[in-house]
C-alpha angles and dihedrals in degrees: 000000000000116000129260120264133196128164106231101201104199130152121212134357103305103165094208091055082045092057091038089054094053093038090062088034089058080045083072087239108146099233113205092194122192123191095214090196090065091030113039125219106228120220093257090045086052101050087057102059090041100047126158083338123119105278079209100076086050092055110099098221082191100060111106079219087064090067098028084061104042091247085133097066098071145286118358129202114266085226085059096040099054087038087054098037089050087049093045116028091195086074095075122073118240143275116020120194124197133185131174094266103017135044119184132166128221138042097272098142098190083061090046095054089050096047089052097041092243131165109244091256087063092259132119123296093202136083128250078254098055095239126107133267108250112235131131094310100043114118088239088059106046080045088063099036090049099052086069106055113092 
């Protein structure tokens, strides 16, 4: 089975992104990490990771750039908020993890795990085999649970 891979986006030397990043790496996740403070997202670069999501979760509240720009009083535009995050990367909240299919923000391990599909001690959920364990959430098992409601 191939490993697993996620882009983990983060700026500086923040030493809770830092454990977050080796947490998912033990994992045996193949981390592909970008300092976007040394390495820029663009605004369509942007756009993509974001997507249809709420621009809001990727805004950093704690940023001195949030007040500065007026980004406390109330809903931007999602137009101004990708132009201003592209132009100050403090403005977006770290760290952002992507994979092909799931993008979330922050250090919650317990939604890490989740997202990656990893046992609670950071390792694969998946079989040698690449398929699921079956357990009370497996496909095979909902199949023959389902079958006798009415």
């Amino acid at each position: 089975m191939a490993p697993k891979r996620a882009t983990f986006l983060t700026y500086g030397n923040d030493e809770r992104c830092g454990e977050t990043c080796k947490f998912i790496e033990e994992a045996g996740v193949l981390l592909k990490v970008r300092d976007i403070s040394k390495e820029p997202l663009n605004r369509n670069e942007l756009s993509d990771i974001i997507g249809y999501l709420d621009i809001s979760h990727f805004l950093n509240s704690l940023s001195p750039a949030f007040k500065k720009n007026n980004l406390d009083k109330g809903p931007v535009e999602r137009s101004q908020a990708l132009d201003l995050m592209a132009s100050d990367h403090t403005l977006i909240r770290q760290p952002i993890i992507s994979t092909i299919r799931l993008t979330m923000v922050g250090c919650d391990r317990d939604k890490i795990t989740d997202m990656l599909q990893l046992n609670a001690n950071g390792s694969d959920m998946t079989g040698k085999d690449g398929n699921q364990p079956s357990g009370r959430n497996s496909r095979s098992n909902r199949r023959q649970t389902s079958g006798s409601r009415k």
